[in-house]
Structure formats: C-alpha cells, structure tokens
C-alpha positions in Angstrom: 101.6 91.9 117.5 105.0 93.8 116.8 106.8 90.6 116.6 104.3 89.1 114.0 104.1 92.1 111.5 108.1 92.1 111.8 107.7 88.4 110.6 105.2 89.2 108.2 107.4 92.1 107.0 110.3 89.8 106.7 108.7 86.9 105.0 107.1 89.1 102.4 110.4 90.9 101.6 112.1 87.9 100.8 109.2 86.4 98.5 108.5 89.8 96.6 112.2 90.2 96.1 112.3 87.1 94.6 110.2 87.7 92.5 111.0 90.8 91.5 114.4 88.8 90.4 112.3 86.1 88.5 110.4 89.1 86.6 114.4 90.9 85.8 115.2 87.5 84.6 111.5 87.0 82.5 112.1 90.2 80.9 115.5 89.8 80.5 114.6 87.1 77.6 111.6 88.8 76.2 113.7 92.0 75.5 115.8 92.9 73.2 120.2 92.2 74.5 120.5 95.1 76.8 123.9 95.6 78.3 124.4 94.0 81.6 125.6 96.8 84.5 129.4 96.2 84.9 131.3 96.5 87.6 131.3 95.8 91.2 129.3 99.0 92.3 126.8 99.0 89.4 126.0 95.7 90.6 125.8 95.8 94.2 123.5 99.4 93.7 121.1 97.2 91.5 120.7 94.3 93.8 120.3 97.0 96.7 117.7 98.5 94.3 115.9 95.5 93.9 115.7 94.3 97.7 114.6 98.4 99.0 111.7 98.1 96.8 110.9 94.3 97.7 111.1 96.3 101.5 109.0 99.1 100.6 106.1 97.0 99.1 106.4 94.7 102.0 105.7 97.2 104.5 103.0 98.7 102.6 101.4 95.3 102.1 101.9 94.6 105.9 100.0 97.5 107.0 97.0 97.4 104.9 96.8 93.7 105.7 97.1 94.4 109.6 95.2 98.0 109.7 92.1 96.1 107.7 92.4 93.5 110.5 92.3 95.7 112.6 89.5 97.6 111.2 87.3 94.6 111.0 87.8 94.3 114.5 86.6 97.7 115.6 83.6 97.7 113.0 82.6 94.1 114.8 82.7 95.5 118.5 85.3 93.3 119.5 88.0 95.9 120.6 89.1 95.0 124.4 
C-alpha cells in the first residue's frame, strides 16, 4: 500500500503541475502584459512555487482518495 500511494502521489504531482503551468500560460493571454519575473532566482522560486503546490494538492488528493477507500472498506465489514 505505501508503494502505491507514493505512486499515486507522484503521478498526480506531475499531471496537476502541468496543469497548473497550462492554466499560467491560459491566463497569461487572457490578461492584460504583466511583466515576466527576471532573473535567474525569480525564476527558479516561481517554478519551485508552482511544483510545491502541484505536491501539496497531490497529497491531499491522495489521502482523501485512499482514507475513503479505506473507509468503504470498514463500513462493508471487510477489514482483515
């Protein structure tokens, strides 16, 4: 079980990051020119941004999707 919510972790971080990047990008052309973050740090602390909070939602996602699971096995009377 630990090995599958790490994949489950992993593979969610990677799709929600991407696309929280498509929805930068999205908004990006909706909205008015806004300057771009310059430099080398500016940048690196925005991508970093970006892929903590693809984590964060990940997790969260990963344990209400496994703790309902696992709910709706107790409720059933299946538990070992």
């Amino acid at each position: 079980m630990m090995k599958a919510s790490v994949l489950i972790v992993a593979v969610l971080t990677v799709l929600i990051a991407t696309g929280l990047r498509w929805r930068d990008e999205r908004v990006a052309q909706l909205a008015p020119k806004r300057p771009a973050p310059r430099g080398l740090i500016a940048g690196l602390k925005y991508k970093a941004n970006r892929w903590v909070t693809a984590a964060t939602l990940a997790v969260v996602a990963t344990l209400v999707i496994l703790g309902g699971l696992h709910w709706l096995n107790v409720w059933s009377g299946s538990t070992p």
